[in-house]
C-alpha positions in Angstrom: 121.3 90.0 68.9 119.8 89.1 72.6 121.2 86.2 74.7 119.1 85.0 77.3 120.9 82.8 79.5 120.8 81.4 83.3 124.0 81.3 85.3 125.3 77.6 85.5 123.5 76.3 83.4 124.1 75.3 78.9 123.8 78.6 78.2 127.1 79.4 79.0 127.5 77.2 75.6 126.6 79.8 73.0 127.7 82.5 75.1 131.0 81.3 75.0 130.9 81.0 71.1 129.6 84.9 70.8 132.6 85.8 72.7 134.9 83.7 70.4 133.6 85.3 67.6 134.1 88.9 69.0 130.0 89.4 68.0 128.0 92.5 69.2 125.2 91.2 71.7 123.2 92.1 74.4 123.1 90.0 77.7 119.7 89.2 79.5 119.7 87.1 82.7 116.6 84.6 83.1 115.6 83.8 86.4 114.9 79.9 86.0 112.0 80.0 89.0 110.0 82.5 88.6 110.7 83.0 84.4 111.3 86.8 85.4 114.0 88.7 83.4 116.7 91.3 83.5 114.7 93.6 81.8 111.6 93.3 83.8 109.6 90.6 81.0 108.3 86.9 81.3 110.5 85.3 79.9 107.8 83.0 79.0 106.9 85.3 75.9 110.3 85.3 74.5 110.6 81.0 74.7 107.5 79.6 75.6 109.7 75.9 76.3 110.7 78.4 79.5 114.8 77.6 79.1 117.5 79.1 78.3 118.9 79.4 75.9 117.6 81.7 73.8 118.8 83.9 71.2 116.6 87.0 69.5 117.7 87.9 66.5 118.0 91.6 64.8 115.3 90.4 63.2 113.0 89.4 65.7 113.3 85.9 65.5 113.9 83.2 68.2 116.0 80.5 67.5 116.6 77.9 71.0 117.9 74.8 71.5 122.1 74.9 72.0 123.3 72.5 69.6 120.8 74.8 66.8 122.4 78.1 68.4 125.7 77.4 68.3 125.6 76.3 64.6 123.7 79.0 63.3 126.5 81.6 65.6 129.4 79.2 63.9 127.6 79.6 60.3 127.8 83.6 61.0 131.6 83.8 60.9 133.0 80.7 59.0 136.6 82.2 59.0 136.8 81.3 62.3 136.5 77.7 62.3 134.3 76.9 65.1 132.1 74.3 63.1 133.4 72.8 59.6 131.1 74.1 56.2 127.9 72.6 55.9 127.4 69.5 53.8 131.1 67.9 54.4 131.6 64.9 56.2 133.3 67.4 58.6 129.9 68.9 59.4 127.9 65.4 60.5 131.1 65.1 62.9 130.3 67.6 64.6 126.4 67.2 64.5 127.4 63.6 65.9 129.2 65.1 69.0 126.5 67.9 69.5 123.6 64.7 69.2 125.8 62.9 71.8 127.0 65.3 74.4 123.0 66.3 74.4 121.6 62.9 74.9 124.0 61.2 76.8 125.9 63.8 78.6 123.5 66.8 79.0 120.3 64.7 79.4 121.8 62.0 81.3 123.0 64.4 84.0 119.9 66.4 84.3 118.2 63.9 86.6 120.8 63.8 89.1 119.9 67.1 90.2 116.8 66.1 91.5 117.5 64.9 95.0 114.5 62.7 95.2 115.8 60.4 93.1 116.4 56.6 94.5 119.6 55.4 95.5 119.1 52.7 92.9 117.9 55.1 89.7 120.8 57.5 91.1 123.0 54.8 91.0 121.9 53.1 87.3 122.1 56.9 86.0 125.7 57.7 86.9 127.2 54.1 86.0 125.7 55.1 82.3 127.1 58.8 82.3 130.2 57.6 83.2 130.5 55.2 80.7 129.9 57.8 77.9 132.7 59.6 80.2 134.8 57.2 79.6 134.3 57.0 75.6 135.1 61.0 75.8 138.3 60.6 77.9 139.7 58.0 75.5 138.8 60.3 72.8 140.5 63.3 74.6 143.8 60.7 75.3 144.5 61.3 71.7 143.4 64.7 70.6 143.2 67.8 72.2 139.4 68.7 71.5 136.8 67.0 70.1 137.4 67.4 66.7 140.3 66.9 64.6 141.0 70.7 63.6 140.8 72.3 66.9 138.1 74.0 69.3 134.6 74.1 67.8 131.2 74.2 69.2 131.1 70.9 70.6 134.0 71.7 72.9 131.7 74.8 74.1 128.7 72.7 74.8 130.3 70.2 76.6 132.3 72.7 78.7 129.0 73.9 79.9 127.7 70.6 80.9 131.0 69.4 82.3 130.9 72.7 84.6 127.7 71.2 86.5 129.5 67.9 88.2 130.6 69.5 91.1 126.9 70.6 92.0 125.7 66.9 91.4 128.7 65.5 93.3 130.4 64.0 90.9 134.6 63.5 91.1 136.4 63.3 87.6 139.4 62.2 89.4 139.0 58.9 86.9 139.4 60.9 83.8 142.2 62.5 84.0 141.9 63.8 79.9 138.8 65.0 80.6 140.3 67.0 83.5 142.8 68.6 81.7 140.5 69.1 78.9 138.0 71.2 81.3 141.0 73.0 82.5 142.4 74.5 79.1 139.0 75.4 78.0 138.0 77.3 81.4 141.6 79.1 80.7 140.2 80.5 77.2 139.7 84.4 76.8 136.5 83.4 75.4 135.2 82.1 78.8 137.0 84.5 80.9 135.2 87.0 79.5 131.6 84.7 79.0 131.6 84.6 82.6 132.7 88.1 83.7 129.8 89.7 81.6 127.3 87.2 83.1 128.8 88.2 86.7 127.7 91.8 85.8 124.5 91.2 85.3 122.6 91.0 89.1 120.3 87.8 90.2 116.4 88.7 89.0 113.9 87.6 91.8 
């Protein structure tokens, strides 16, 4: 298999799972600007939607979107209990969390990087992400991850998006669960090593 990923950005998500399952992959780092790759290709012909992430398969198939990659990496090694089976109650409790860390945490952060924005909109934009902040702290005031059983997917996805608040200015001195909850998954071998591959790989102009 081929990751294509972008440094800081929810890539890091299913990267993070690879690593947790020990899988055999290769790395390739996407310039996000100019679609340019690691290897020298456009990007572009591997994921025409022109984000990361993406994920070739030893077959030659593409599969993108985060919340569809980490499932399908989760579904390769069941034993290790990243995502319950499919078809159990289990299963749509985690889909729910994927669903809402993508439209309420991921998408409603995305905008605040654009320093355009309006006071106002900027404003009306954080007051809602913080809000779903808050449902997520009071969730985290009673368990240690998202779901019941431990560290699964979800946990990896919102890692990665959690990771972008310092860039968009954003304090989460208010949520002090969530705080803690950032640190002990940054701590994981899993992400150690996530990120120390991705170092290796140089910027691509």
């Amino acid at each position: 298999m081929k990751l294509y990923f972008a440094p800081d950005t929810c890539s890091l998500s299913p990267h993070i799972v690879m690593q947790e399952l020990g899988l055999s992959y290769d790395l390739v780092r996407v310039n996000n600007r100019t679609k340019r790759t690691s290897e020298g290709g456009d990007f572009l012909a591997v994921n025409p939607k022109g984000y990361v992430a993406a994920l070739l398969l030893d077959s030659g198939e593409v599969l993108t979107e985060g919340p569809a990659l980490v499932q399908y990496l989760a579904d390769l090694e069941p034993e290790a209990g990243l995502a319950p089976m499919n078809g159990t109650l289990e299963r749509a409790r985690l889909q729910e969390w994927l669903n809402f860390i993508a439209s309420e945490i991921h998408a409603g952060s995305s905008p605040l990087f654009n320093k355009e924005l309006p006071a106002a909109v900027r404003k009306m934009l954080e007051m809602r992400l913080f809000e779903r902040f808050d449902l997520i702290d009071a969730r985290l005031a009673k368990h240690a991850y998202l779901m019941d059983n431990g560290f699964s997917v979800a946990d990896a996805y919102l890692f990665a998006v959690l990771n972008w608040m310092p860039a968009l200015a954003i304090e989460l001195e208010s949520w002090a669960h969530i705080i803690a909850y950032r640190e002990r998954i940054a701590a994981r071998p899993s992400v150690l090593a996530a990120r120390a591959r991705e170092a290796e790989i140089p910027a691509v102009e």
